[in-house]
N, C-alpha and C positions, 0 to 999 in steps of 0.2 A: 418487384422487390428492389431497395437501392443497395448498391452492392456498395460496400465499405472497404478501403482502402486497408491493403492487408499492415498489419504493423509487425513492430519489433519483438521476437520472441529471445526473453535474457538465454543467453547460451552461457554464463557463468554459474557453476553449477553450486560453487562456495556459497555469493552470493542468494541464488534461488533456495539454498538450505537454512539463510540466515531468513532469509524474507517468510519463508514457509513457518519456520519453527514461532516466528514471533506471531502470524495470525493464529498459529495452533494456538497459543498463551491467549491471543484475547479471543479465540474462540469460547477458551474456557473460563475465561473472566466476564463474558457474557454468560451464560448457562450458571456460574455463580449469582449474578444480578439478579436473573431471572429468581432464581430460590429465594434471594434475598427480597423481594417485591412478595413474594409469593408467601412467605413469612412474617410480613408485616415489619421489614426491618428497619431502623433510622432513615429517616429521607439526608440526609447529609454521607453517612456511610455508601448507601447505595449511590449517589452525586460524585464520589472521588472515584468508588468503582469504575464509574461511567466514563470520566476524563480519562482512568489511566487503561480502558482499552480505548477511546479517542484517539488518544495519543500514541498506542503502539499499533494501531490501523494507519495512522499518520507518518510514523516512523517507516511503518511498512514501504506506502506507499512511496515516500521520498526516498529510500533505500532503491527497491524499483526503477525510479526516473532514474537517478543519478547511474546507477549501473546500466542502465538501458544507452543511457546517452554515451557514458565513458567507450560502451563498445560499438556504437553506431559512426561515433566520430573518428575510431580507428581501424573501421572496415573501408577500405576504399571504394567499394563497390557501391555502397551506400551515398545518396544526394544525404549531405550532411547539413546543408539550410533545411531541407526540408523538414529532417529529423529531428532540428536543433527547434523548428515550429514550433512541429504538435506537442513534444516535450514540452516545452516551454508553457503551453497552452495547459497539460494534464498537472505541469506542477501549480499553475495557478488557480488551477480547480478548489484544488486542496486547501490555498489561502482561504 
């Protein structure tokens, strides 16, 4: 088994409420989709659905990094290149 390098767990609890509540949203804006497919609905109506949970999976995510980074770079205990990496590396995933 290759053991994985343990990561950043957000310990801002504002932020993990904001990041939580917005997958809740496109949780359910997917399960809308689904109905919506499953209905025979506009192929263009179903398409905007699609981008706008894209986009707030998107927002999630970069919400995430950016607060991940803000507290990693301000814990001193923390190797802060390192952290600035793989950060750097997850938000380019995203692109």
């Amino acid at each position: 088994m290759v053991s994985r390098k343990s990561g950043h767990v957000l310990q801002d609890a504002q932020q993990s409420t904001v990041i939580t509540n917005r997958l809740k949203r496109a949780h359910g804006q997917v399960g809308a989709i689904v109905r919506m497919m499953e209905e025979g609905r506009d192929c263009e109506a179903i398409v905007i659905q699609m981008a706008a949970v894209s986009k707030a999976i998107n927002t999630a995510a970069f919400t995430l990094i950016s607060s991940s980074l803000k507290e990693c770079l301000t814990d001193p205990s923390v190797d802060a290149d390192d952290v600035s990496v793989r950060l750097q590396k997850l938000f380019l995933s995203l692109a």
